[in-house]
PQR file of N, CA, C, O and H, with PARSE charges and radii, in Angstrom:
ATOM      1  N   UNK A   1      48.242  92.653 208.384 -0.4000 1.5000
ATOM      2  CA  UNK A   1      47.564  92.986 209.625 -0.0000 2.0000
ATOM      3  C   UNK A   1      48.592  93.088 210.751  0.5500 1.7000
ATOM      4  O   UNK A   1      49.435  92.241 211.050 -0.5500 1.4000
ATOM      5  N   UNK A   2      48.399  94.135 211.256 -0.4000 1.5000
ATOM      6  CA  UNK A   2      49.599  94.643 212.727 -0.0000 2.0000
ATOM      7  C   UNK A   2      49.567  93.078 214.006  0.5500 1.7000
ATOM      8  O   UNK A   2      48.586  92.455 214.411 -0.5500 1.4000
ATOM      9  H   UNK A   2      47.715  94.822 211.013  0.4000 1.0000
ATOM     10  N   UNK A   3      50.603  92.938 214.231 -0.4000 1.5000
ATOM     11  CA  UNK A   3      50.358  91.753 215.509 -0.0000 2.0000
ATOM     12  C   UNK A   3      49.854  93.096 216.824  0.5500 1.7000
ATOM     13  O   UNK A   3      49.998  94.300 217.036 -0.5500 1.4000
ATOM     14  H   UNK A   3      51.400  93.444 213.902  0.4000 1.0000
ATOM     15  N   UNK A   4      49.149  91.763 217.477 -0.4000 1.5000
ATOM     16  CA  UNK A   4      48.329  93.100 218.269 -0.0000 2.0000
ATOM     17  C   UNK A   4      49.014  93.138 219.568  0.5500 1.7000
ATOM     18  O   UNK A   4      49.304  92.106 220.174 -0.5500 1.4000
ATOM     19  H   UNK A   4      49.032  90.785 217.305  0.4000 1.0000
ATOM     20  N   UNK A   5      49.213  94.038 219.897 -0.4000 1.5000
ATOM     21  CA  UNK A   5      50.826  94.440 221.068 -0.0000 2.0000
ATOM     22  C   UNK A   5      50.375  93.838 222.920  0.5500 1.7000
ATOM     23  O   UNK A   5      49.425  94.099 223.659 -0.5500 1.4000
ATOM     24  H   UNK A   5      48.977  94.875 219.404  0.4000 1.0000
ATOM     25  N   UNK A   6      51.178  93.266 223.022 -0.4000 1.5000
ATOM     26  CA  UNK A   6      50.631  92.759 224.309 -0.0000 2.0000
ATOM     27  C   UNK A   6      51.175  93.797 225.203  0.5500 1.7000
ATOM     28  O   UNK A   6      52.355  94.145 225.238 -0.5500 1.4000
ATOM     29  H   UNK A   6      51.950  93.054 222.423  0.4000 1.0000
ATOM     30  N   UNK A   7      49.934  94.392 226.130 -0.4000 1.5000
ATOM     31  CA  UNK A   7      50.940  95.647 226.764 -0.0000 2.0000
ATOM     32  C   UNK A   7      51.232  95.161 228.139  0.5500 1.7000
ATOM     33  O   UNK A   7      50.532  94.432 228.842 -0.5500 1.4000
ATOM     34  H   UNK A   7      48.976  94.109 226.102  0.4000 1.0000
ATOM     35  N   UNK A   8      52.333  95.666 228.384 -0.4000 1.5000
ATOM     36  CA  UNK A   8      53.202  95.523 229.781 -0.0000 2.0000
ATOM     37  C   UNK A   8      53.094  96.354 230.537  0.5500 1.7000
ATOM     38  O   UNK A   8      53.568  97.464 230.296 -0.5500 1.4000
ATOM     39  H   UNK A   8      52.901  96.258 227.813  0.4000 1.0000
ATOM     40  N   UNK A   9      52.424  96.082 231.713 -0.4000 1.5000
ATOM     41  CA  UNK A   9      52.007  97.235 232.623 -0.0000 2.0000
ATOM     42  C   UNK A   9      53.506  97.398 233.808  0.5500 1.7000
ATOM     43  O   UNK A   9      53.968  96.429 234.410 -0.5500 1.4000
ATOM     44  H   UNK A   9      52.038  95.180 231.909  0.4000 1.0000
ATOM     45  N   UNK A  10      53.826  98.231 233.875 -0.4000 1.5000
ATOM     46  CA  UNK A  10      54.819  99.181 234.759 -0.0000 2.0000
ATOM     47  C   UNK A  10      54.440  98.102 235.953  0.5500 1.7000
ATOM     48  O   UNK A  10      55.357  97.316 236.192 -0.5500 1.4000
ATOM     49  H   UNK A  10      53.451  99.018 233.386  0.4000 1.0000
ATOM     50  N   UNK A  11      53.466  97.965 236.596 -0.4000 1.5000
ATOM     51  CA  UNK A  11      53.499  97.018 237.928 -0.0000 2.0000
ATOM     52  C   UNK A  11      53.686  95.582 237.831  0.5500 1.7000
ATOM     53  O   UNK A  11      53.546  94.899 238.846 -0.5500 1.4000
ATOM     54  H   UNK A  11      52.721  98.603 236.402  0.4000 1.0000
ATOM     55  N   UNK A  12      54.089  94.873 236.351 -0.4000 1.5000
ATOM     56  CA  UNK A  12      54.241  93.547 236.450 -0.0000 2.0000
ATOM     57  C   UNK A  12      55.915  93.802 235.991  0.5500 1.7000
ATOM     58  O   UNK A  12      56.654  92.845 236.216 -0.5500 1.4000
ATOM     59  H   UNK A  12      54.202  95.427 235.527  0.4000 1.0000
ATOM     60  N   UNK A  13      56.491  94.937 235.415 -0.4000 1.5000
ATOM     61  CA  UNK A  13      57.836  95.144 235.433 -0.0000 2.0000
ATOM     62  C   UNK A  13      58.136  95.144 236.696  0.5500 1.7000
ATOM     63  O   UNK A  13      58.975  94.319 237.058 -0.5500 1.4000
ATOM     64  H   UNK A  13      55.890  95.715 235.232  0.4000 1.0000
ATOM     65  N   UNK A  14      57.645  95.901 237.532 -0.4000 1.5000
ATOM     66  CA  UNK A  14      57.673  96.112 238.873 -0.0000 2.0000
ATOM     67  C   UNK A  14      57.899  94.989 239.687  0.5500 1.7000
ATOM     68  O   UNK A  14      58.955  94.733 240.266 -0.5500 1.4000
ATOM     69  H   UNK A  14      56.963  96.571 237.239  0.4000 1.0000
ATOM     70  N   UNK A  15      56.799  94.289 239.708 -0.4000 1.5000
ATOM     71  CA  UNK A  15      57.001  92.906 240.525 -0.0000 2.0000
ATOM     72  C   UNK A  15      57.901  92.324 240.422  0.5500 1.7000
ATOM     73  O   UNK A  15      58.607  91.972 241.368 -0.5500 1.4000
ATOM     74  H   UNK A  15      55.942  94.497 239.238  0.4000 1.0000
ATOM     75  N   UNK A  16      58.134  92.038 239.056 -0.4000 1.5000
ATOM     76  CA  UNK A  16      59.373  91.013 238.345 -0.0000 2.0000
ATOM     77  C   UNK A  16      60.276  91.243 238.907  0.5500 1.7000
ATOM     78  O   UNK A  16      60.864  90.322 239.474 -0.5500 1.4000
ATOM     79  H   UNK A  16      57.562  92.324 238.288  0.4000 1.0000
ATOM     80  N   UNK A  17      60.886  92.918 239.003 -0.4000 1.5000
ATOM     81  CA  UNK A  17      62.251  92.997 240.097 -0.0000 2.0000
ATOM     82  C   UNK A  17      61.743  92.903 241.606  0.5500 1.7000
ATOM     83  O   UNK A  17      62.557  92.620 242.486 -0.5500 1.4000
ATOM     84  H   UNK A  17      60.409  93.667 238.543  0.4000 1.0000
ATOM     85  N   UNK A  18      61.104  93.015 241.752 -0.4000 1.5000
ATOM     86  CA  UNK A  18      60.874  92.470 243.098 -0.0000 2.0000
ATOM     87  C   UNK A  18      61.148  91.165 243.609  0.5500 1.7000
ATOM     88  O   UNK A  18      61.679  90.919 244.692 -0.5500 1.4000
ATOM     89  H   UNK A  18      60.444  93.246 241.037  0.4000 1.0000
ATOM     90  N   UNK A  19      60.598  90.032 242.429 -0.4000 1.5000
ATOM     91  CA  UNK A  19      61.182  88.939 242.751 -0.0000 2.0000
ATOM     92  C   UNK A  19      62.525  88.486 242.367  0.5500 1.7000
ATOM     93  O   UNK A  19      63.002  87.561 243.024 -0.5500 1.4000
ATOM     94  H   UNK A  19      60.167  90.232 241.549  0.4000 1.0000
ATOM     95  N   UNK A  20      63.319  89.071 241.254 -0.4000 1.5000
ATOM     96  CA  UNK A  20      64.553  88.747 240.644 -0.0000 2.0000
ATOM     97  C   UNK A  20      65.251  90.259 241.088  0.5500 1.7000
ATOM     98  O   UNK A  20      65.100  91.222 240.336 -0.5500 1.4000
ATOM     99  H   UNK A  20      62.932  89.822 240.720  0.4000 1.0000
ATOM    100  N   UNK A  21      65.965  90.378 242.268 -0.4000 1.5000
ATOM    101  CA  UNK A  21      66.688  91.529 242.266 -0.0000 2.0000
ATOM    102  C   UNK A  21      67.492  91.375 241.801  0.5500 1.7000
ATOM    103  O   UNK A  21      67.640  90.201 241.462 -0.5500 1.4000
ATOM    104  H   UNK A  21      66.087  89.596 242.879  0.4000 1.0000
ATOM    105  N   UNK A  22      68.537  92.277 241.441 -0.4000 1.5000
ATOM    106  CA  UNK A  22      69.609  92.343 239.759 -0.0000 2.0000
ATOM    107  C   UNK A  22      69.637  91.602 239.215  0.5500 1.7000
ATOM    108  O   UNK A  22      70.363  90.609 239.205 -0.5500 1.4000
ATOM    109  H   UNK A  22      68.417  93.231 241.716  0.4000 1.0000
ATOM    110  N   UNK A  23      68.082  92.218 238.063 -0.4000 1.5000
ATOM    111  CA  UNK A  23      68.177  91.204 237.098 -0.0000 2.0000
ATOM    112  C   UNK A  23      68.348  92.247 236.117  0.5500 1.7000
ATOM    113  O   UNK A  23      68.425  93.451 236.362 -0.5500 1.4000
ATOM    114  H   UNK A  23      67.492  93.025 238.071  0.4000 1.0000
ATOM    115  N   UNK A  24      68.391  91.785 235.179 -0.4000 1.5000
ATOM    116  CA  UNK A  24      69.216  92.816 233.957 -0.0000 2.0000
ATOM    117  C   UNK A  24      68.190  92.842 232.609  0.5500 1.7000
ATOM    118  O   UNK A  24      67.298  91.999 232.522 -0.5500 1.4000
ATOM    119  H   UNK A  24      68.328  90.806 234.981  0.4000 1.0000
ATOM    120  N   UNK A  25      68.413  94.025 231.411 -0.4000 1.5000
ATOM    121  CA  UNK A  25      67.901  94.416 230.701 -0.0000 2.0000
ATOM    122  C   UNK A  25      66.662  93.061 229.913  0.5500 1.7000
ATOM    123  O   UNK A  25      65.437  92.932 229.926 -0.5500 1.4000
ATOM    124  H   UNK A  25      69.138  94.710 231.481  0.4000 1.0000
ATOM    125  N   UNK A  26      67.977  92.162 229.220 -0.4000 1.5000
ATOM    126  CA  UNK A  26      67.546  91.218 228.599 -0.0000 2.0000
ATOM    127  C   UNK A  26      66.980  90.030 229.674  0.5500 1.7000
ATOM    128  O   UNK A  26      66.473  88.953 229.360 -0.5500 1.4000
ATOM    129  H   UNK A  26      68.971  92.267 229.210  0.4000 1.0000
ATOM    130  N   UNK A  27      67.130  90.355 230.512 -0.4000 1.5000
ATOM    131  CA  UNK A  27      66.305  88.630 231.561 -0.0000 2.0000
ATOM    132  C   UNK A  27      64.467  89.213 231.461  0.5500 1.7000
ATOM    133  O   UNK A  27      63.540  88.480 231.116 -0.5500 1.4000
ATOM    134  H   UNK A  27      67.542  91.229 230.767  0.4000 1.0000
ATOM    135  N   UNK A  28      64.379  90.219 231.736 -0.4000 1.5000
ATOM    136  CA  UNK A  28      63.059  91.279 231.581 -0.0000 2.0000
ATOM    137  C   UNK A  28      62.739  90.781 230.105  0.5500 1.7000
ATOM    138  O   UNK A  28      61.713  90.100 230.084 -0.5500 1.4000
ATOM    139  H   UNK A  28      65.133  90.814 232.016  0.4000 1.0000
ATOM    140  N   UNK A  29      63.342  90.939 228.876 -0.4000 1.5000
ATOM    141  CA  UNK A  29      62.801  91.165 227.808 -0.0000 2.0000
ATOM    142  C   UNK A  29      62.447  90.150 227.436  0.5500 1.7000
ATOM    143  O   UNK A  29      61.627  90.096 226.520 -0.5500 1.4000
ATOM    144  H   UNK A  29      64.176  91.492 228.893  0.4000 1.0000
ATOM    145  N   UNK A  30      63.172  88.517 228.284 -0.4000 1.5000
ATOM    146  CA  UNK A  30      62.810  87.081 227.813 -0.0000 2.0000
ATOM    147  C   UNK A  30      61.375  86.923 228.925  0.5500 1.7000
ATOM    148  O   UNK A  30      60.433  86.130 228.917 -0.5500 1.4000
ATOM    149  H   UNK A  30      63.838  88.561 229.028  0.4000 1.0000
ATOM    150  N   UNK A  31      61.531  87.424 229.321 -0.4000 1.5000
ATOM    151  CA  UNK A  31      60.295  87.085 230.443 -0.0000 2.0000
ATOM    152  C   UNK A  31      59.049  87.708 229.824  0.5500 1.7000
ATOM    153  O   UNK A  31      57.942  87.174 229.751 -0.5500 1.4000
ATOM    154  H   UNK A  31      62.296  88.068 229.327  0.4000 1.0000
ATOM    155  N   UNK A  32      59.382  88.874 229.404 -0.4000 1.5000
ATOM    156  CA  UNK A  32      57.832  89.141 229.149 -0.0000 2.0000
ATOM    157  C   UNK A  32      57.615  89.263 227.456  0.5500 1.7000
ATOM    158  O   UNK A  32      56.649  89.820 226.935 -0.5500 1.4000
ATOM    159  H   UNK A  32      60.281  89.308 229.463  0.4000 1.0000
ATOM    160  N   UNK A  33      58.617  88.683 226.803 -0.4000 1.5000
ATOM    161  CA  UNK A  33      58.589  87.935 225.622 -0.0000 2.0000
ATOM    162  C   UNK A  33      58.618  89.581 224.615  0.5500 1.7000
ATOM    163  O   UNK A  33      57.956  89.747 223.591 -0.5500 1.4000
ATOM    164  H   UNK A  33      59.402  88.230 227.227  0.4000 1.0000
ATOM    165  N   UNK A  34      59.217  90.254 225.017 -0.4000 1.5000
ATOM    166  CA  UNK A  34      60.126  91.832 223.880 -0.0000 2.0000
ATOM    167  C   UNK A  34      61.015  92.125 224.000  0.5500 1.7000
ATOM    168  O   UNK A  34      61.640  92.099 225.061 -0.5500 1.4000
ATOM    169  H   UNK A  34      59.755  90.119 225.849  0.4000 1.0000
ATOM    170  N   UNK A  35      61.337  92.450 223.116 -0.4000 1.5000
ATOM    171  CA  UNK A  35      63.090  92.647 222.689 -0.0000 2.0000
ATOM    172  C   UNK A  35      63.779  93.772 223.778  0.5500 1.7000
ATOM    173  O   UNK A  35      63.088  94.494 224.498 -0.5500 1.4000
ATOM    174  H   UNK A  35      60.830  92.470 222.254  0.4000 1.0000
ATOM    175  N   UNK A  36      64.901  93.779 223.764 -0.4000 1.5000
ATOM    176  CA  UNK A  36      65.587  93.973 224.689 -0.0000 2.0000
ATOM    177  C   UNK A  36      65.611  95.669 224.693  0.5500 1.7000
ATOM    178  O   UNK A  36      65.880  96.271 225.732 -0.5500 1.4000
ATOM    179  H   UNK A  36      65.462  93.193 223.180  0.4000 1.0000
ATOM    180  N   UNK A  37      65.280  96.435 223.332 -0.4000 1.5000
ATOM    181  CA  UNK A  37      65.503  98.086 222.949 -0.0000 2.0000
ATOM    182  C   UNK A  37      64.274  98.291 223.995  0.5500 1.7000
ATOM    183  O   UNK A  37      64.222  99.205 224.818 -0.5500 1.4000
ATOM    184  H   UNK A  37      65.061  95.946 222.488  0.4000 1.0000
ATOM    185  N   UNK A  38      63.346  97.329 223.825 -0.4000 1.5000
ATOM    186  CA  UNK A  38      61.773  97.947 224.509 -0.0000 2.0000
ATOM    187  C   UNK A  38      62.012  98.030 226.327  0.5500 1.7000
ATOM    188  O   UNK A  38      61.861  98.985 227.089 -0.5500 1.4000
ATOM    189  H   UNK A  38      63.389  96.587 223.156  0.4000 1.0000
ATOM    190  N   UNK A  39      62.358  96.882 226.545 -0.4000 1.5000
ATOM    191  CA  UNK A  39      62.522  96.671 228.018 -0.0000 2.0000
ATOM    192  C   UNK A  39      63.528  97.488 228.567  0.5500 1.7000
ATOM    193  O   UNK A  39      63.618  97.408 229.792 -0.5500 1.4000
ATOM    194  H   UNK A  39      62.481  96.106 225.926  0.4000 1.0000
ATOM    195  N   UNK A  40      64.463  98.401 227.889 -0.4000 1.5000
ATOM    196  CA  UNK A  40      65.557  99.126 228.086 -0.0000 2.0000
ATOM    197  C   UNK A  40      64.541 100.452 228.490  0.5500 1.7000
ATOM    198  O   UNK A  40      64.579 100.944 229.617 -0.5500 1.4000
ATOM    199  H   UNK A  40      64.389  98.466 226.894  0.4000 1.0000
ATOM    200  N   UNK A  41      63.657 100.944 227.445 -0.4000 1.5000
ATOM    201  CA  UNK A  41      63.266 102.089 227.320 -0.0000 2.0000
ATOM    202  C   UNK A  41      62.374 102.021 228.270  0.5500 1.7000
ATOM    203  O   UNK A  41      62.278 103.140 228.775 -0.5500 1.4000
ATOM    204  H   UNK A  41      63.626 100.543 226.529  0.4000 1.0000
ATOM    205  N   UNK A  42      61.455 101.038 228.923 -0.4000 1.5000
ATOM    206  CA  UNK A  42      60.467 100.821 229.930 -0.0000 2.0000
ATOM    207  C   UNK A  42      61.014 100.994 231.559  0.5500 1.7000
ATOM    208  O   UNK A  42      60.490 101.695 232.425 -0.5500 1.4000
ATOM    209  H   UNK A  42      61.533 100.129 228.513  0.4000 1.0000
ATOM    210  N   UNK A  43      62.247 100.118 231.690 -0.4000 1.5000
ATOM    211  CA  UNK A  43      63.411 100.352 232.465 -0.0000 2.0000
ATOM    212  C   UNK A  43      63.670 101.784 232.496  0.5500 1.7000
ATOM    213  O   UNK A  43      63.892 102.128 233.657 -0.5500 1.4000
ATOM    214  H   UNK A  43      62.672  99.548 230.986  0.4000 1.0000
ATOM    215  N   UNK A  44      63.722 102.651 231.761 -0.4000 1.5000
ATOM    216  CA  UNK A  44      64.278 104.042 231.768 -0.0000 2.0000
ATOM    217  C   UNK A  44      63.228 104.802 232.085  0.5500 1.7000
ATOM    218  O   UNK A  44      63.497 105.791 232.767 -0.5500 1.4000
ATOM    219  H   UNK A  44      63.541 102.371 230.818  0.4000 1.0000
ATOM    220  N   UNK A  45      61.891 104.602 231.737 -0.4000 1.5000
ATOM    221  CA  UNK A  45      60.653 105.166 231.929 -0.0000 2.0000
ATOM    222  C   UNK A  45      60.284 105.113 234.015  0.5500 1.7000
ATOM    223  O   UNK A  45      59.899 105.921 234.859 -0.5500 1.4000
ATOM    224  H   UNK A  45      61.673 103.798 231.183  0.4000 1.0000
ATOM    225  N   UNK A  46      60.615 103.958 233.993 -0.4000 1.5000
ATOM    226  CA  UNK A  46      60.481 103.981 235.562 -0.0000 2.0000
ATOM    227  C   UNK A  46      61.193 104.688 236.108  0.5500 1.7000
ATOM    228  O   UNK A  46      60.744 105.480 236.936 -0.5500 1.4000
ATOM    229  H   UNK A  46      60.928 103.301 233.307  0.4000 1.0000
ATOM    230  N   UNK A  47      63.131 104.595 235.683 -0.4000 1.5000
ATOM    231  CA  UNK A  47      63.636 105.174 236.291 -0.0000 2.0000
ATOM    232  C   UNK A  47      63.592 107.014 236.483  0.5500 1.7000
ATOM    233  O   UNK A  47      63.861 107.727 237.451 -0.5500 1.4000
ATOM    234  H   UNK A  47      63.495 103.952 235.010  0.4000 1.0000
ATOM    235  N   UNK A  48      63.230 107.262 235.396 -0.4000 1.5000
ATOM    236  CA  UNK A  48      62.648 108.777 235.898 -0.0000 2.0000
ATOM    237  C   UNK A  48      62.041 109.238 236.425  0.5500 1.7000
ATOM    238  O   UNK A  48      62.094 110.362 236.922 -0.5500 1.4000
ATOM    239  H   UNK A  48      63.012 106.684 234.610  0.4000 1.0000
ATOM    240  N   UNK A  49      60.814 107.973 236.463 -0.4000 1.5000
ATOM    241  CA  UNK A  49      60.023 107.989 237.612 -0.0000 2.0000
ATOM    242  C   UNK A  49      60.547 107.985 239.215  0.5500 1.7000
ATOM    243  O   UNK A  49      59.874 108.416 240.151 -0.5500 1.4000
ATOM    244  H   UNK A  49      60.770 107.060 236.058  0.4000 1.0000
ATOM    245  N   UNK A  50      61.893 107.404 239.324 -0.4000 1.5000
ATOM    246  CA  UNK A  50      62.296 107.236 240.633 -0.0000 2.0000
ATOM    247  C   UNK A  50      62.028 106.094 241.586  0.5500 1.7000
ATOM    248  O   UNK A  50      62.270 105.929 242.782 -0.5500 1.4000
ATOM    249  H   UNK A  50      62.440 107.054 238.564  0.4000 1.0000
ATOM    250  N   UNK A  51      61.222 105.078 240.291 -0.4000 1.5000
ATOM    251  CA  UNK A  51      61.232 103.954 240.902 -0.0000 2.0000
ATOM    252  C   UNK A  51      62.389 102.476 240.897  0.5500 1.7000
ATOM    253  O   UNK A  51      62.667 101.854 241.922 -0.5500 1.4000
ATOM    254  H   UNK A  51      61.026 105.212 239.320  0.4000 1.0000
ATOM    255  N   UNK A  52      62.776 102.240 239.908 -0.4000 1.5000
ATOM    256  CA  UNK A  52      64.434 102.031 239.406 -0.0000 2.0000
ATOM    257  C   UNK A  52      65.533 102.626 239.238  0.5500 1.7000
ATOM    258  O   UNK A  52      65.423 103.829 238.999 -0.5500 1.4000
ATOM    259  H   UNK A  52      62.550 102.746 239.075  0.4000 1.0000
ATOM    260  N   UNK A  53      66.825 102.103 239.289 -0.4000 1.5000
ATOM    261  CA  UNK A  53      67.638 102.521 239.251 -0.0000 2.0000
ATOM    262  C   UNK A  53      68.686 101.096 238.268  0.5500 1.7000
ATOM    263  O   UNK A  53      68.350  99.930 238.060 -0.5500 1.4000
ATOM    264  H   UNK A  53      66.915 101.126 239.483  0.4000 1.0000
ATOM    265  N   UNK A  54      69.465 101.537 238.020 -0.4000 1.5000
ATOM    266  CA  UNK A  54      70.603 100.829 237.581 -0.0000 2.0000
ATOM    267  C   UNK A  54      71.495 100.669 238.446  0.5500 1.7000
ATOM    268  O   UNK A  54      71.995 101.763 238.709 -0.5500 1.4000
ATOM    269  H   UNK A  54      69.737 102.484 238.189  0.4000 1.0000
ATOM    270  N   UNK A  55      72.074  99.614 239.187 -0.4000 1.5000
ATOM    271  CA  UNK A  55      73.257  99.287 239.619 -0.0000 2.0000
ATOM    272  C   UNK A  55      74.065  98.595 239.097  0.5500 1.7000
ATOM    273  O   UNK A  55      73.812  97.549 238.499 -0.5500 1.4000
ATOM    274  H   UNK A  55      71.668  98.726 238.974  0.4000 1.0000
ATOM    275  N   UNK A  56      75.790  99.379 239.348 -0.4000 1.5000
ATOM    276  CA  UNK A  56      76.850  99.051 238.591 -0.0000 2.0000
ATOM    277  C   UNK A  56      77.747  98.271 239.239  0.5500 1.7000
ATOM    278  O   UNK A  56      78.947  98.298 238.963 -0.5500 1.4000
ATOM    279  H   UNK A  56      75.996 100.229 239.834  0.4000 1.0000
ATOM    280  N   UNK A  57      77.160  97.405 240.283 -0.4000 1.5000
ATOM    281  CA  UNK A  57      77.995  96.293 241.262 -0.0000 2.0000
ATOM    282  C   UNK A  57      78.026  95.060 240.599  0.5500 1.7000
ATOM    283  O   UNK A  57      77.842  94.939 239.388 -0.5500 1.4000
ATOM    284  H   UNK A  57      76.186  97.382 240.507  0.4000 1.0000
ATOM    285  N   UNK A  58      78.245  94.196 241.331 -0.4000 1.5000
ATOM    286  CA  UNK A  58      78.623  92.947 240.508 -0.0000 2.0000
ATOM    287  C   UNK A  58      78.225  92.705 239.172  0.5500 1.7000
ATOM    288  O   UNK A  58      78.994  92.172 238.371 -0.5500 1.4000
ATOM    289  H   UNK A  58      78.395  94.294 242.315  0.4000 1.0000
ATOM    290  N   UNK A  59      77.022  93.075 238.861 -0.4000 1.5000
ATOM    291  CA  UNK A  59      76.769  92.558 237.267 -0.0000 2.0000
ATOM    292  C   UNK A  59      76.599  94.438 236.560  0.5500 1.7000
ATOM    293  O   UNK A  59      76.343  95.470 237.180 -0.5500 1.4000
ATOM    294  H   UNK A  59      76.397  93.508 239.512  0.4000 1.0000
ATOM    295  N   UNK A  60      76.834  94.252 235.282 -0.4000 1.5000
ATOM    296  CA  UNK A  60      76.691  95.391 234.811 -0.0000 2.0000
ATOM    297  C   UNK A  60      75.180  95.297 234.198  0.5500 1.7000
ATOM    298  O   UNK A  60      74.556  94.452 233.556 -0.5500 1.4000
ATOM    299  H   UNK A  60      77.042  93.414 234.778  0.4000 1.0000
ATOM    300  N   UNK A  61      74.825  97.014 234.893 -0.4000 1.5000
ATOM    301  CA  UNK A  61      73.624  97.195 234.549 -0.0000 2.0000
ATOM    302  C   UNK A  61      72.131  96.640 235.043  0.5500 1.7000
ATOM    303  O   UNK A  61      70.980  96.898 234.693 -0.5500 1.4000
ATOM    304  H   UNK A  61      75.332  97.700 235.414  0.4000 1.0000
ATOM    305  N   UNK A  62      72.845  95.570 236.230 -0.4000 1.5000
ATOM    306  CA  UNK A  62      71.139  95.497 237.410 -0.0000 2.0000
ATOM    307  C   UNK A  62      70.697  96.306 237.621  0.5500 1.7000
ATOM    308  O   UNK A  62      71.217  97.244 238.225 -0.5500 1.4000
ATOM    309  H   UNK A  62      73.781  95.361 236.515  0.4000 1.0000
ATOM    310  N   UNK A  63      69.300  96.249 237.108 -0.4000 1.5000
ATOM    311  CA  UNK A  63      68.556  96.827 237.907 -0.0000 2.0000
ATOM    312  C   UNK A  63      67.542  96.906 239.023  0.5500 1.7000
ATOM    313  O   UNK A  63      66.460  96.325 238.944 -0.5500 1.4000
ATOM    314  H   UNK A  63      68.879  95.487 236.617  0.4000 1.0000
ATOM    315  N   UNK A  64      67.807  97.436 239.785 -0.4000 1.5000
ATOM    316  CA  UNK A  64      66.961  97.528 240.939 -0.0000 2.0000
ATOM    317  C   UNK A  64      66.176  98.561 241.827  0.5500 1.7000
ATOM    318  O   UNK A  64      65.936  99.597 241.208 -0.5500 1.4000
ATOM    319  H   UNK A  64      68.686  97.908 239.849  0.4000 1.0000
ATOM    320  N   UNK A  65      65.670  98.539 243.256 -0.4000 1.5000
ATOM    321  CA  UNK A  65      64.460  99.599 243.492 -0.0000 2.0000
ATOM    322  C   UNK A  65      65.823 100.924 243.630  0.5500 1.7000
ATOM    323  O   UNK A  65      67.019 100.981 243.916 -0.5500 1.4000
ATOM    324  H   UNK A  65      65.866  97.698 243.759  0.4000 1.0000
ATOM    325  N   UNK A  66      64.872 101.704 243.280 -0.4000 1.5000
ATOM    326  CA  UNK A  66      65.814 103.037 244.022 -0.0000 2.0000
ATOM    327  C   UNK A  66      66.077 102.984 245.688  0.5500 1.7000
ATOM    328  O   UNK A  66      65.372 102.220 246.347 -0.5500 1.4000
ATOM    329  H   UNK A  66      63.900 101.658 243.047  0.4000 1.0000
ATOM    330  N   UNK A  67      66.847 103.600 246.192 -0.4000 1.5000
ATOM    331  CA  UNK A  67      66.474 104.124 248.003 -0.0000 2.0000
ATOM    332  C   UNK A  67      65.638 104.502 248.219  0.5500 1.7000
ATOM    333  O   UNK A  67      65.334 104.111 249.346 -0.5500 1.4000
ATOM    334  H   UNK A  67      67.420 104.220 245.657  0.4000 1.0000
ATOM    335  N   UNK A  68      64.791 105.228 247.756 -0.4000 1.5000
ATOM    336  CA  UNK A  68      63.547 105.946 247.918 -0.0000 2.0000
ATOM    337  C   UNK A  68      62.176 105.226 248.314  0.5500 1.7000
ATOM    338  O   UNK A  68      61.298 105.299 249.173 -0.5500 1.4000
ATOM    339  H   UNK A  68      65.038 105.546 246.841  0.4000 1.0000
ATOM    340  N   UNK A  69      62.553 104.401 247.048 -0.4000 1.5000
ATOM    341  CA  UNK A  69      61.327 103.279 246.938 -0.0000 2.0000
ATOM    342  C   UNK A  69      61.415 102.500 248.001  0.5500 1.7000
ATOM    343  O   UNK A  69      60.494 102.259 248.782 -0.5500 1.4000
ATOM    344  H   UNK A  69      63.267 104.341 246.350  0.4000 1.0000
ATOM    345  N   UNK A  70      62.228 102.200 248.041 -0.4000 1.5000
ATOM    346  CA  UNK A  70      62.204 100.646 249.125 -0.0000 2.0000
ATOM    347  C   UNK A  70      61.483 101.021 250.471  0.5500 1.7000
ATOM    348  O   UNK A  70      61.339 100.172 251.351 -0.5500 1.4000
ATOM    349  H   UNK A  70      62.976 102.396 247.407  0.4000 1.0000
TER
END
């Protein structure tokens, strides 16, 4: 029997950086308890959206709001 998928809605990814600004791939994937390929690809889903971005300052690979967004 399939484990039944707990879904992650885009606005509680959302929040999360809101409260943890540069926080990174895997801090996301322990938080909302999925592996790190998923939270990468969810991360990337926003960012096309234009609501994330990746920043390459002090830590590699924070992410945070776009300019746009904020």
């Amino acid at each position: 029997m399939p484990r039944p998928s707990i879904s992650i809605k885009d606005e509680d990814i959302i929040a999360f950086v809101r409260i943890n600004p540069n926080c990174n791939c895997p801090e996301i994937a322990r938080h909302f308890n999925i592996n790190r390929k998923s939270a990468h690809k969810r991360i990337q889903k926003l960012q096309r959206k234009g609501i994330l971005e990746f920043s390459n300052g002090f830590r590699k690979n924070a992410i945070r709001f776009s300019e746009k967004y904020r």
